[in-house]
Structure formats: C-alpha cells, structure tokens
C-alpha positions as CSV (number, residue, x, y, z in Angstrom):
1,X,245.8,164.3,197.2
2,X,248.0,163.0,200.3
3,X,248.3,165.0,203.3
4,X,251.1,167.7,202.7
5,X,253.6,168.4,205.5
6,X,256.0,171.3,204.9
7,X,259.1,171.3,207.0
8,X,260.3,175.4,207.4
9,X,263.1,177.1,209.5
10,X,265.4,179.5,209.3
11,X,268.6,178.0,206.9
12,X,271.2,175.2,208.6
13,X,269.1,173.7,211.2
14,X,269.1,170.4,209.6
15,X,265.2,170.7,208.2
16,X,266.5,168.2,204.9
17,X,268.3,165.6,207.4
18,X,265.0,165.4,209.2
19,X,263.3,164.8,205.6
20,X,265.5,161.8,205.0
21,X,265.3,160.7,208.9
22,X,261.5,160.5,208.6
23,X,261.6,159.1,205.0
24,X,264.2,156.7,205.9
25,X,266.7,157.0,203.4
26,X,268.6,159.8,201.9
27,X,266.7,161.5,199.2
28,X,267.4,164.8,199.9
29,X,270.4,167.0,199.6
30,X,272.5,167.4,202.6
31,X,275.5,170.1,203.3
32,X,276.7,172.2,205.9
33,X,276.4,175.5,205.0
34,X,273.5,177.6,203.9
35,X,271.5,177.5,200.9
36,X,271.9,173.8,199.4
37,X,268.0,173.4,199.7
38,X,266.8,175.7,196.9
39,X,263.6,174.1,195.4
40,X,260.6,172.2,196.9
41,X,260.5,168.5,197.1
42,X,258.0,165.8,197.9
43,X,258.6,163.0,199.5
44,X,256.2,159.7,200.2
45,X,256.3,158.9,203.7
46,X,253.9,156.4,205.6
47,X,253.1,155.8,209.1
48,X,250.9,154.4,211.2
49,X,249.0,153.4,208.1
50,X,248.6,156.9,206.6
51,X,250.1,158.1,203.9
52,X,251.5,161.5,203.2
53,X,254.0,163.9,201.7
54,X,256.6,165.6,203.4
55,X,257.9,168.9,201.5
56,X,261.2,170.1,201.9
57,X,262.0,173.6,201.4
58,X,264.8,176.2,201.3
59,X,262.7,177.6,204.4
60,X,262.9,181.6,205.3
61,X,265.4,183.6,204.0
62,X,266.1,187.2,205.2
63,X,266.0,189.5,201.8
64,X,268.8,189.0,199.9
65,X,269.6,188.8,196.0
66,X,266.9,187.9,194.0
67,X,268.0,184.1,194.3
68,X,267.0,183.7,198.2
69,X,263.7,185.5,196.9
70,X,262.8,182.8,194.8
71,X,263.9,180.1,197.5
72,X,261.4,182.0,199.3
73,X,259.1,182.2,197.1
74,X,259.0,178.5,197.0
75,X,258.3,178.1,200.2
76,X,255.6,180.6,200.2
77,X,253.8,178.5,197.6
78,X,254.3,175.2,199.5
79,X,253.1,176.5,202.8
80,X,249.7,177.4,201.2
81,X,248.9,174.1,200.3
82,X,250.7,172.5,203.9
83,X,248.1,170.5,205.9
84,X,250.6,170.3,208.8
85,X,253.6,172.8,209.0
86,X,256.8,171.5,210.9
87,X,258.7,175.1,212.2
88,X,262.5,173.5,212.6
89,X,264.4,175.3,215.3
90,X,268.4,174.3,216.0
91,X,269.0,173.9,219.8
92,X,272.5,174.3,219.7
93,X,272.9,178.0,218.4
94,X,270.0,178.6,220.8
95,X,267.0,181.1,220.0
96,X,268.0,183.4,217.4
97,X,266.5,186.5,215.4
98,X,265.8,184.4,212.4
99,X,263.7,181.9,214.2
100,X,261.7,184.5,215.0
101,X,261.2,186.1,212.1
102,X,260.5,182.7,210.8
103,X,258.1,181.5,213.3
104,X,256.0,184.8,212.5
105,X,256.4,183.9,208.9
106,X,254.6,180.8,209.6
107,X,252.0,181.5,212.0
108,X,251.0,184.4,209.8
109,X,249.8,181.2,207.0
110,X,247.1,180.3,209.6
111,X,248.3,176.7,208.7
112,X,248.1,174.2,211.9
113,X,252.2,174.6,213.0
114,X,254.7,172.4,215.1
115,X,257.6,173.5,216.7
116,X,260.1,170.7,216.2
117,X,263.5,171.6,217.9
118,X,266.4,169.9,216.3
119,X,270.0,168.5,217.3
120,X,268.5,167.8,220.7
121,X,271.2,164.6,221.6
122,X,270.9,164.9,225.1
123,X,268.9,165.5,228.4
124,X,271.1,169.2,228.4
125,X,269.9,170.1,225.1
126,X,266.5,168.6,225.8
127,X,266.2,171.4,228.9
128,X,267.6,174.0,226.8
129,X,264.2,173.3,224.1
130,X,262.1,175.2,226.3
131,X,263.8,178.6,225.3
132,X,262.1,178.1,221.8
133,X,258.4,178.6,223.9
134,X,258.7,182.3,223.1
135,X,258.0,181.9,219.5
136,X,254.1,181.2,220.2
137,X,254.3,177.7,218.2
138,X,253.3,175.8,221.5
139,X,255.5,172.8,223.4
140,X,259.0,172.0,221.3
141,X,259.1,168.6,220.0
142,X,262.7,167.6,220.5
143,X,264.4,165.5,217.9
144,X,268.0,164.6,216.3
145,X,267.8,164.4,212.8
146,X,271.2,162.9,212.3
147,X,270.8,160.7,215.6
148,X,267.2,159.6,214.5
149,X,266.2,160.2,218.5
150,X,262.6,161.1,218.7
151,X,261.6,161.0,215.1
152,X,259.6,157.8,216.1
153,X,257.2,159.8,218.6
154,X,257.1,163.2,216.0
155,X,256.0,160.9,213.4
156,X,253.1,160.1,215.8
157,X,252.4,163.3,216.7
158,X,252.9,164.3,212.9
159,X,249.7,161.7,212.3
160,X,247.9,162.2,215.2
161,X,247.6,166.1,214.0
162,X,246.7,165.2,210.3
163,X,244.1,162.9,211.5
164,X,242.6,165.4,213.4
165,X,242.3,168.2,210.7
166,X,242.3,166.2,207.3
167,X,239.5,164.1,206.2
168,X,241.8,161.1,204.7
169,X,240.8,159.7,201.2
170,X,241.4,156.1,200.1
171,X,243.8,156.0,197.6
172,X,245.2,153.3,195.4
173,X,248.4,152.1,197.2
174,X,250.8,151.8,194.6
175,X,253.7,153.3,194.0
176,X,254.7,156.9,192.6
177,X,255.8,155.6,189.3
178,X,253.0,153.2,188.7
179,X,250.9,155.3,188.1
180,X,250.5,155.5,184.3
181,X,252.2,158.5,184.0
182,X,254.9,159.4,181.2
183,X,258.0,159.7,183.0
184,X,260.3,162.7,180.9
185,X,263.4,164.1,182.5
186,X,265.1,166.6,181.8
187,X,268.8,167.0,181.5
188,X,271.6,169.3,180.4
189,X,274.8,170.9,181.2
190,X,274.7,173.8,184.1
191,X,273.0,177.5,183.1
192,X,271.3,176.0,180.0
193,X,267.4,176.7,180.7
194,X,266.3,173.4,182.0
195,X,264.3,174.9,184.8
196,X,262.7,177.9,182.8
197,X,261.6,174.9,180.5
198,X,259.9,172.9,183.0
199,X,258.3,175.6,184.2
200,X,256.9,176.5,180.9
201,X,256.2,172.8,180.1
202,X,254.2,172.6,183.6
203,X,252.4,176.4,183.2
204,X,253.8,176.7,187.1
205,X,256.7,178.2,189.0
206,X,257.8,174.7,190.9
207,X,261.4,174.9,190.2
208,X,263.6,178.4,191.2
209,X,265.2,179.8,187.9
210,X,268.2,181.8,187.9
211,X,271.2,182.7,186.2
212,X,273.6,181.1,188.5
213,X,275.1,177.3,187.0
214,X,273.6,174.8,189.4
215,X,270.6,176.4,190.8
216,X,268.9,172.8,190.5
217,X,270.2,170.7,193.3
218,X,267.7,167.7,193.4
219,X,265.5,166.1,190.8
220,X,262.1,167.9,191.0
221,X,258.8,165.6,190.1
222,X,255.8,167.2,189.2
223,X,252.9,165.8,187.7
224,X,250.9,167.3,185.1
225,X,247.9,166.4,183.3
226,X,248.1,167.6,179.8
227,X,246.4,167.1,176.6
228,X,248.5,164.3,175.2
229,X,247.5,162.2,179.0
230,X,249.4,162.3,182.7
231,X,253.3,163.2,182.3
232,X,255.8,163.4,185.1
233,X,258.2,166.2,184.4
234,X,261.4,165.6,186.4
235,X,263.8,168.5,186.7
236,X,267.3,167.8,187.2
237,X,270.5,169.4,188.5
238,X,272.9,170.4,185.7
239,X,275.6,167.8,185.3
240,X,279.2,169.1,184.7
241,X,282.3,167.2,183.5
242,X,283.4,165.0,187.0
243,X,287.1,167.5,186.6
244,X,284.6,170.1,187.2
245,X,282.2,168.7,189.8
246,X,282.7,169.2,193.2
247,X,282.6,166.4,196.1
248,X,279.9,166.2,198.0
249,X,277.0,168.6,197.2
250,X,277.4,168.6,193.4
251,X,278.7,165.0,193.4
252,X,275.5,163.8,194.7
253,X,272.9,165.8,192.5
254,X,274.7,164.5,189.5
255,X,273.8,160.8,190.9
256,X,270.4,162.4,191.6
257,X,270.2,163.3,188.1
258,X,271.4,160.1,186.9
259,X,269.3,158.2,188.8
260,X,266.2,159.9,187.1
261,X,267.2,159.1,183.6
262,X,267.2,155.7,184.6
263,X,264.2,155.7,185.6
264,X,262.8,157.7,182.7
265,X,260.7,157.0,179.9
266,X,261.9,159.5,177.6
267,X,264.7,161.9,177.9
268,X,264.6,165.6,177.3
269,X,268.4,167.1,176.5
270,X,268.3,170.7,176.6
271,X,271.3,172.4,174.7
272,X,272.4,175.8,175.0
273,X,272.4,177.0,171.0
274,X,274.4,179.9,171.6
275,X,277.1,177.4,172.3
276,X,276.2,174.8,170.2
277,X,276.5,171.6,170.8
278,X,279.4,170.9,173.1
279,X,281.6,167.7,174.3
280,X,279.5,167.6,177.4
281,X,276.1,167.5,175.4
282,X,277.8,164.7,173.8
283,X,279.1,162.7,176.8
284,X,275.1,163.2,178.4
285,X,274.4,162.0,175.3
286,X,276.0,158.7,176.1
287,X,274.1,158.5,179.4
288,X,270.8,158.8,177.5
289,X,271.6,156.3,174.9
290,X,272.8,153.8,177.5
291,X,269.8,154.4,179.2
292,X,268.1,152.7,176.5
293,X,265.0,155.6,176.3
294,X,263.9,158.4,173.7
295,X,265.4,161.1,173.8
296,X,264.2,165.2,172.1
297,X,267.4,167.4,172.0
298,X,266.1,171.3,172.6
299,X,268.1,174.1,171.6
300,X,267.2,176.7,173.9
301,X,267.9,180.0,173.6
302,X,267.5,179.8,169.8
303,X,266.4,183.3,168.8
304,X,269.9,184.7,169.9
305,X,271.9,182.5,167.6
306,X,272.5,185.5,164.6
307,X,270.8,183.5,161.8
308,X,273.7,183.5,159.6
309,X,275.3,180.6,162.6
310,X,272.0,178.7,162.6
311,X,272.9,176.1,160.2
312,X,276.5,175.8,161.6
313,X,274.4,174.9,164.9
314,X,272.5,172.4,164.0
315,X,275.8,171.0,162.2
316,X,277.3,170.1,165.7
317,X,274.1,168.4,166.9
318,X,274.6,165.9,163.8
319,X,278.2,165.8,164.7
320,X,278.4,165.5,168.2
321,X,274.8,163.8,168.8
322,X,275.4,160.7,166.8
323,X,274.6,158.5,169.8
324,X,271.1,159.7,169.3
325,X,270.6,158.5,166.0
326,X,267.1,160.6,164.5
327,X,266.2,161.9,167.8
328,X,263.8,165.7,167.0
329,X,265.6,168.7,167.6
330,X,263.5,171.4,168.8
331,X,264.1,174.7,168.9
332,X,263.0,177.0,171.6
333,X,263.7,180.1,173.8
334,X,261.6,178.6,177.2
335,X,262.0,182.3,178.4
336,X,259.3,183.8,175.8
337,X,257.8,180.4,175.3
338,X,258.3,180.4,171.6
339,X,258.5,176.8,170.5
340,X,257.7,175.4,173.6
341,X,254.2,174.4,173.0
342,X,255.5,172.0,169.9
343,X,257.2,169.7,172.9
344,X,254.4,167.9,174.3
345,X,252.9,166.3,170.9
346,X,256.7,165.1,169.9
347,X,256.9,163.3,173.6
348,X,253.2,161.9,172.8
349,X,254.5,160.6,169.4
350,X,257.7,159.0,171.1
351,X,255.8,157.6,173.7
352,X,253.8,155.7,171.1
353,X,257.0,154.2,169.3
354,X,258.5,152.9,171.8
355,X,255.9,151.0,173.1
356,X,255.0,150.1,169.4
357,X,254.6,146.4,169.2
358,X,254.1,144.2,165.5
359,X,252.3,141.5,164.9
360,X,254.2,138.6,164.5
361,X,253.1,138.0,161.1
362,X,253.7,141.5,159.4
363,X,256.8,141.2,161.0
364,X,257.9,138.4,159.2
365,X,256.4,139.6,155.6
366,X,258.6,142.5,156.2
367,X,261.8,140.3,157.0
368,X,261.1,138.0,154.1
369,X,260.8,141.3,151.6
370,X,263.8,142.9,153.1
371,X,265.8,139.6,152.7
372,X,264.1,139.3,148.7
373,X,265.3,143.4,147.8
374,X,268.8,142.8,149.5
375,X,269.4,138.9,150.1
376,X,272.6,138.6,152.7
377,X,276.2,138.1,151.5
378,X,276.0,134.9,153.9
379,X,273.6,133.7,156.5
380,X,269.9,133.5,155.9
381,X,267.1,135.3,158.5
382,X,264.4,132.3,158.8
383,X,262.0,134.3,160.9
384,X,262.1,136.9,163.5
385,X,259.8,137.6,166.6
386,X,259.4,140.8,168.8
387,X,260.3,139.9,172.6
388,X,259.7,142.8,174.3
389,X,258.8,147.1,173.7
390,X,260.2,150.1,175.8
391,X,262.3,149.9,173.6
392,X,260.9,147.3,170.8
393,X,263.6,144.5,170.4
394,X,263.5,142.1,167.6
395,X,265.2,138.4,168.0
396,X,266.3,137.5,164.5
397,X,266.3,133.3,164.6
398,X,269.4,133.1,161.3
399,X,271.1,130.1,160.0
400,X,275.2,131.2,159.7
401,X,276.2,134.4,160.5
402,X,275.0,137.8,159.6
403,X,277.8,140.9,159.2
404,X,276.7,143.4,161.1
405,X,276.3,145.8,158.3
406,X,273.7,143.8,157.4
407,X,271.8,144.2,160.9
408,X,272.2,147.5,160.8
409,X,270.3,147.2,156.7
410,X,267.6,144.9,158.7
411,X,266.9,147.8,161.7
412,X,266.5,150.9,159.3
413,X,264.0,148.4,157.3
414,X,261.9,147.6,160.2
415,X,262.2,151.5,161.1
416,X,260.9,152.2,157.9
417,X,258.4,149.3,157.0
418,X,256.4,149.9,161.1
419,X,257.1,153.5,161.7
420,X,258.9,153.3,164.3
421,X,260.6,156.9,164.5
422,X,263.4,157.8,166.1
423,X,263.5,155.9,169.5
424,X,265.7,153.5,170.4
425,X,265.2,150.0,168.8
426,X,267.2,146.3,169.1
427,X,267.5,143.8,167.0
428,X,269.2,140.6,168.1
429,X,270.5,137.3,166.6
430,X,270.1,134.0,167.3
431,X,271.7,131.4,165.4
432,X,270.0,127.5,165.0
C-alpha cells in the first residue's frame, strides 16, 4: 500500500482545489458552496520519487441531517487509515469555531497532522496565518490552492514527513489501470441504488448512500479482490438528461462518469424496476454500446414491483434496451442484498467472452459450414480471421458484396458456434 494523505477541514476552504493543485490536474470536483465533496477519493500523486495517495474528503461537518453524517462518516474511516493528515484552514474568513472543532477532530486520531492554511496570496494573508497557531497543529504551512503558491515546498514537507514515519515499500511503477484488474463501472440515472450496490458488491461502506438524486459526485475506485480475481468497482455520479443537468457541478460529474465508461471493461447499468425501464436507461444505453464494452442491466429494487407488473418490466428492458442486444438482466434489491451475490460470477463470465479469441482454423470450419447451411444471395466469404478481442472482431476477406442481413446471419453464427455470449462482437468486410 502507498502512503495515504488525507486532506480535512471544516467545508469551503478549498481542501479539493488543493487535491487537484498537488495532483496537477483537475480530478476532483470543485464548487463554491458547501457540500460538493461528499465521498472519499484517491488520488496518485508522486514527488520527490515517492509515491502516494492523497484522499479527499467531505472533511468535518457539524451534526446535521443524516447526509452530513455519512460525509462524516467518510472521513472518519479515511483518517484511520491516513499516514499524514493535511488540517486545511481558510485565511481569509480567519479562525473560526469550525476550525476548531475540526482541528480537535483530528488531533483526537493520533494521526501525524499538518496545518496547511489556504488562500494565502500575499505577504498580508501570510502574517494573518499565524492566528491559526491556537489550534495546537504546530507552524501553518501557507498555500494558495487556486494560485498554486507554496504547493511546491508543502509537497516537500508532505514527503519529508512520510519519510520519517512510513517505512516505504517498492512497488511496481505502473499505472492504476495496469494492473490486471477488471475494470466494471457502474452507471444509472439519479436515486436508482448505484451506491447501495457497490457497497454491497465491495462488502464496505466506501461510497455515502442516501436518498437524495445525485449523492454521487465523482467516480469512486475501489479495488476488491474477489473470488472470480482483482475487480475495480467504479461508482459513478447519476447522469440526468443534459435539459435537466445543471452547469457546472453536475455538468462535470456527468463527464466524470463518462470518462469511466470509457475506460471500462464491462459496464454495470443499474435500473430502477419500480419505474421500469425509462428513455434515459435507454439513451445510457447508447453510451454503453458506443463504448464498445459488456454491459449487465440490474433491476434494483425488484421485490417492490407487485408481481402481477413483473413481466410488464422486463417488457421495457427488451424494448427500450435493444442497443444491448443479450446483455443479463439481474434482478436485485442491493438494500437486503437479495440477488446481489449472483453479480460477480455473470462479470467473471463476460470478462471471459470478450477476451475470447478462435483459432484461426475453427474459425474458418465454422465460416465454411455457415456459408454451406445458408450460401449468400450474392458475394462469397473466402476466409475470415480474428484481428483483435476486447471486444473479438472478425475481418471477413469476401469476393462481391455481402447484404448486410447476411452479416448480421454470419455474427449470430459465430455467437453460437464459439460461445461468445452476450458481449459486444464485430465483424467486418473486406473485399479482394
């Protein structure tokens, strides 16, 4: 394990715009007003030749509704495991109650702690720092987040620190997504389950769940070793219909969200089957089939559909799915757990079709027995070869031209003949 550095504060004093200053790039969520940071996230940052994480969190919130509980709660659990805590203070309100309430928070963790002292732009604000002393986190470490002025010297300080207290381990340097790992994502409309499900999926409270649409706010990896191999479970923010999005904050967690099903292996849409499915499962659909991955459709929530409107249910999945093709549909309610545990052995199985590859020879056997039960109205298939997997695509080498009807006869044969499933599969034509 990297060294873990978890930035904490009291809420709006910029502790994600220092996460993307001393990642150096944007890759967390940033707004000005309270609450946008709801979840923990890790981010990869190296310096000075060490490597480690830094974990953003919604910091400490004063008791509220049971939301800023779990957004505390979060943070609880990523203190515990923090190497180095960063306690983020904002120099331009000045020392208020909060901080201090935060600053106990933190010190009570017995965690190694650093007062960092944000939106210092000038010599002024630099003076005004010292005010923070009172707090009993030892000398401020002025910084501007949005400026990037003194980031440079905390990220030395920041590995000065864990080399003191954290025995480094030599680790493969390679990146995040290299490392053999299954990458599934997980995506749906707002207020659907998504986050109970990953929780379930990785037996751990990473992700806060609530009842409010758009809890979710940045995709959350986690990495979980299972019996089916390594998986990494990425959580995303609910994506709405753009009429309904709005700019900035929810604009940018929808690209979040999109950027992770690119970068997916296998896609998990989760459906709300009290609804059914809707014209925005459909249009997500899209985005998963253009994608080019796997995809399991979940109905969540499935023991509240009266059972009567069950079959009328999975009717709009055929309907509105299409894009999809064969893709499982699994039915679950991820609050209880019921049907949960049948998840992981359909991603193993998808996992294994799609990087399915066939011998050149059975491959052409099967297009020369295809061709003999259903010869082509014109055009003739001389021999085909598979070019790549993820997903497997077949070049068909044809003399004339082919209708596409027929294309479509020569992929359900291969599906068939090799097993292939329900994963995405090409075939293309090339004519001599």
């Amino acid at each position: 394990m990297k060294p873990q550095v978890v930035i904490v504060g009291r809420p709006n004093v910029g502790k994600s715009s220092l996460v993307n200053r001393l990642a150096g790039k944007r890759v967390t969520v940033v707004e000005e007003h309270r609450g946008v940071t709801r979840d923990r996230k890790a981010v990869e940052v190296e310096w000075g030749g060490l490597s480690f994480d830094v974990v953003d969190t919604g910091g400490w919130l004063e008791a509220g509704d049971s939301l800023e509980a779990k957004v505390s709660e979060q943070a609880d659990a990523a203190i515990a495991s923090a190497d180095l805590v960063l306690l983020v203070v904002d120099v331009t309100t000045g020392l208020v109650e909060e901080d201090t309430h935060a600053a106990r928070w933190a010190l009570r963790s017995g965690r190694p702690v650093l007062l960092v002292v944000n939106k210092v732009d000038d010599a002024m604000h630099e003076a005004a720092s010292w005010e923070f002393l009172s707090l009993g986190a030892g000398d401020p470490h002025t910084v501007s987040a949005q400026h990037g002025r003194g980031t440079g010297d905390l990220l030395d300080i920041i590995v000065e620190r864990l080399n003191e207290s954290y025995v480094v381990q030599e680790v493969a340097d390679a990146d995040a997504d290299a490392d053999g790992a299954l990458r599934v994502a997980i995506v749906g409309r707002p207020n659907v389950g998504k986050s109970t499900l990953f929780n379930q999926l990785i037996g751990e409270e990473r992700s806060v769940v609530h009842d409010l649409p758009g809890t979710t706010r940045d995709a959350i990896d986690t990495l979980v070793s299972t019996d089916v191999g390594l998986i990494r479970f990425i959580d995303t923010a609910g994506m709405r219909r753009r009429a309904k999005t709005e700019a900035g904050l929810e604009t940018y967690a929808v690209l979040r969200s999109l950027d992770a099903l690119d970068r997916s292996d296998i896609a998990i849409l989760v459906i709300d089957a009290t609804l059914g499915a809707t014209g925005q499962d459909q249009r997500l659909a899209e985005r998963i089939s253009a994608a080019g991955c796997p995809s399991l459709v979940v109905l969540n929530k499935w023991e509240l559909v009266p059972v009567d409107e069950r079959d009328a249910v999975l009717a709009t999945v055929g309907e509105k799915l299409a894009f999809l093709g064969d893709a499982p549909v699994m039915k679950t309610t991820a609050t209880s757990g019921k049907g949960v545990h049948r998840i992981l052995p359909a991603l193993a199985i998808a996992a294994a079709d799609y990087q399915k590859r066939v011998p050149t020879g059975a491959l052409n056997r099967a297009i020369r027995d295809l061709q003999i039960k259903q010869p082509a109205p014109t055009g003739k298939i001389r021999y085909a070869v598979q070019g790549a997997t993820e997903p497997p695509t077949f070049t068909l080498f044809i003399a004339g031209r082919l209708p596409q009807t027929y294309l479509r006869y020569v992929e359900r044969s291969l599906r068939e003949r090799f097993s292939l499933g329900s994963q995405p599969l090409r075939v293309r034509v090339r004519t001599e």
